[in-house]
C-alpha positions in Angstrom: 8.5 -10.5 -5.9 9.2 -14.1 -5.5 9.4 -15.1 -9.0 11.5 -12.6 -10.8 13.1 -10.9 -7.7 15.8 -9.1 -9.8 13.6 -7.3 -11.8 11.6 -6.1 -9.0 14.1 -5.0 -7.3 15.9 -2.7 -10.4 12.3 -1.2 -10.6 12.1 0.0 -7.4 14.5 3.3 -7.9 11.9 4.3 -10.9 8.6 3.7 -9.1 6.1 5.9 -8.7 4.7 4.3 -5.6 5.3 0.9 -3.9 2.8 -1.7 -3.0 3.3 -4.3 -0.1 1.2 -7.0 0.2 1.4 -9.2 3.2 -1.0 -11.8 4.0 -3.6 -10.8 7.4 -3.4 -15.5 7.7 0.2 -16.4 7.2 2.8 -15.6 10.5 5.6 -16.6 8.4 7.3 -13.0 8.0 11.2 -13.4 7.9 11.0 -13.2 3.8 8.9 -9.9 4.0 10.8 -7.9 7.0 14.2 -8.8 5.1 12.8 -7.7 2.2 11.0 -3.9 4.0 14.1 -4.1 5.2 17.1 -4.5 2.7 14.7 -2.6 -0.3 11.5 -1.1 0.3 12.8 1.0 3.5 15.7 2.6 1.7 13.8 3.4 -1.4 10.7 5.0 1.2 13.3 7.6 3.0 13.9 9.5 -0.1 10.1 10.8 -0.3 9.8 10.4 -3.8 7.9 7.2 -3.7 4.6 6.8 -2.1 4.3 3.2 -0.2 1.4 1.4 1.2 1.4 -1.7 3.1 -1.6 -4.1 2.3 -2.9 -6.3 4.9 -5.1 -8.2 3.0 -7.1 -11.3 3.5 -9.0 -9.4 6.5 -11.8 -11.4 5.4 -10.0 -14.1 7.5 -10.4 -12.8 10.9 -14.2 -12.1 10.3 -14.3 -15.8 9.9 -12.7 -16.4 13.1 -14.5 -13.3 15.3 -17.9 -13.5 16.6 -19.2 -9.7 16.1 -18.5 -6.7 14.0 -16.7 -5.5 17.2 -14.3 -8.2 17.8 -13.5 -7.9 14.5 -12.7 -4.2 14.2 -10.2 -4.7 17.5 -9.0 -8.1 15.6 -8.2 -5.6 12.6 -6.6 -2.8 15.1 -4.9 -5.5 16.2 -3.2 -6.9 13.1 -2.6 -2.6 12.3 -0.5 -2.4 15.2 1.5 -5.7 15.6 2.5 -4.6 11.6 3.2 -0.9 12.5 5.3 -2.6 15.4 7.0 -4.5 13.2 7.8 -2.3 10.2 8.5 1.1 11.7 5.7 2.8 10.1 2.8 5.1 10.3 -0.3 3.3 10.9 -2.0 5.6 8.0 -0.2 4.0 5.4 -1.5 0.3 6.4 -5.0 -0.6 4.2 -6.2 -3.6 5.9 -8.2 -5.1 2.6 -10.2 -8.1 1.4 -8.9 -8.6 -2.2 -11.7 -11.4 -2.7 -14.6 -9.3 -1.3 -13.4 -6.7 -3.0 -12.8 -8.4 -6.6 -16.4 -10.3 -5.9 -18.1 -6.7 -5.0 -16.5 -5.4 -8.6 -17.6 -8.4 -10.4 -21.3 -8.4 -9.1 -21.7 -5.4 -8.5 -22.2 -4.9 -4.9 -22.0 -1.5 -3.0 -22.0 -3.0 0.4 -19.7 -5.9 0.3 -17.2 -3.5 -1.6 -17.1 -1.2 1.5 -16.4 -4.1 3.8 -13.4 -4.7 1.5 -12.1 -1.4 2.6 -10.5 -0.8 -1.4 -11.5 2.7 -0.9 -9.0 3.5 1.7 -6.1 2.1 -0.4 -7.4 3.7 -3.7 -8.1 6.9 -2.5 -4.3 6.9 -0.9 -2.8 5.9 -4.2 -4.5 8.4 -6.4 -3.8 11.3 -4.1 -0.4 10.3 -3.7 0.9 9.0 -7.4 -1.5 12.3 -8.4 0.6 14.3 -6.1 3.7 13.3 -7.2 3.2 13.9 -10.6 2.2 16.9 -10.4 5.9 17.8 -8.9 7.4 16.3 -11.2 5.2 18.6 -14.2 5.5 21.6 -12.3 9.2 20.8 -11.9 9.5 20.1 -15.6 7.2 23.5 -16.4 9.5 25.6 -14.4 12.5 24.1 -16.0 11.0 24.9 -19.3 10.2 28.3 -18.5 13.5 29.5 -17.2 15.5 27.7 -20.2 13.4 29.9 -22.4 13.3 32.9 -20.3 17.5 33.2 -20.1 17.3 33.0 -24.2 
């Protein structure tokens, strides 16, 4: 978004669904809420865009928690403070480790894909883009059919 903000921006009204990243290590978030704000927000009330909010680089607070279970509340954590922030439902924050998961991909690795948690956000965007497209056909079928049924 940073380098060609324009052109993000005039691609928002034609998307199909909106990915936002923010960064689970970096407390710098004035940038990101102006921009959920001012474009993301506005675009996301008209329902016809699906949006996700990645929390990636979970991988980070594994590093700093000393069991499985003070990272899960660590995670919880990060879920709520973003849900706080944002105004939004907590099902449509993916907490992800892009690195695990883009290591698990490259050597193929079951295990350390699952504790990237890609599954969540992939399975989200497919049903949602899926579901939205198939509106928009049945919409354009049904237009179809009653042009040709009033001939």
């Amino acid at each position: 978004m940073r380098v060609e903000p324009e052109l993000t921006l005039s691609l928002f009204s034609s998307a199909e669904a909106i990915i936002f990243v923010l960064a689970t290590d970096s407390d710098d978030t004035s940038c990101d809420l102006e921009i959920w704000r001012n474009y993301i927000n506005r675009v996301r009330r008209d329902d016809q865009v699906s949006v996700a909010v990645v929390m990636n680089k979970i991988d980070a607070l594994w590093d700093s928690a000393s069991d499985e279970s003070a990272y899960s509340l660590s995670v919880a954590s990060q879920i709520t403070g973003i849900t706080e922030k944002l105004g939004i439902d907590k099902q449509l924050i993916f907490p992800v480790s892009a690195r695990q998961a883009l290591m698990a991909k490259i050597n193929p690795d079951a295990d350390l894909l699952e504790k990237s948690r890609l599954a969540n956000l992939e399975s989200y965007l497919s049903d949602s883009v899926l579901s939205y497209r198939g509106q928009l056909s049945k919409q354009s079928i049904i237009k179809k059919v009653g042009f040709f049924g009033s001939m």
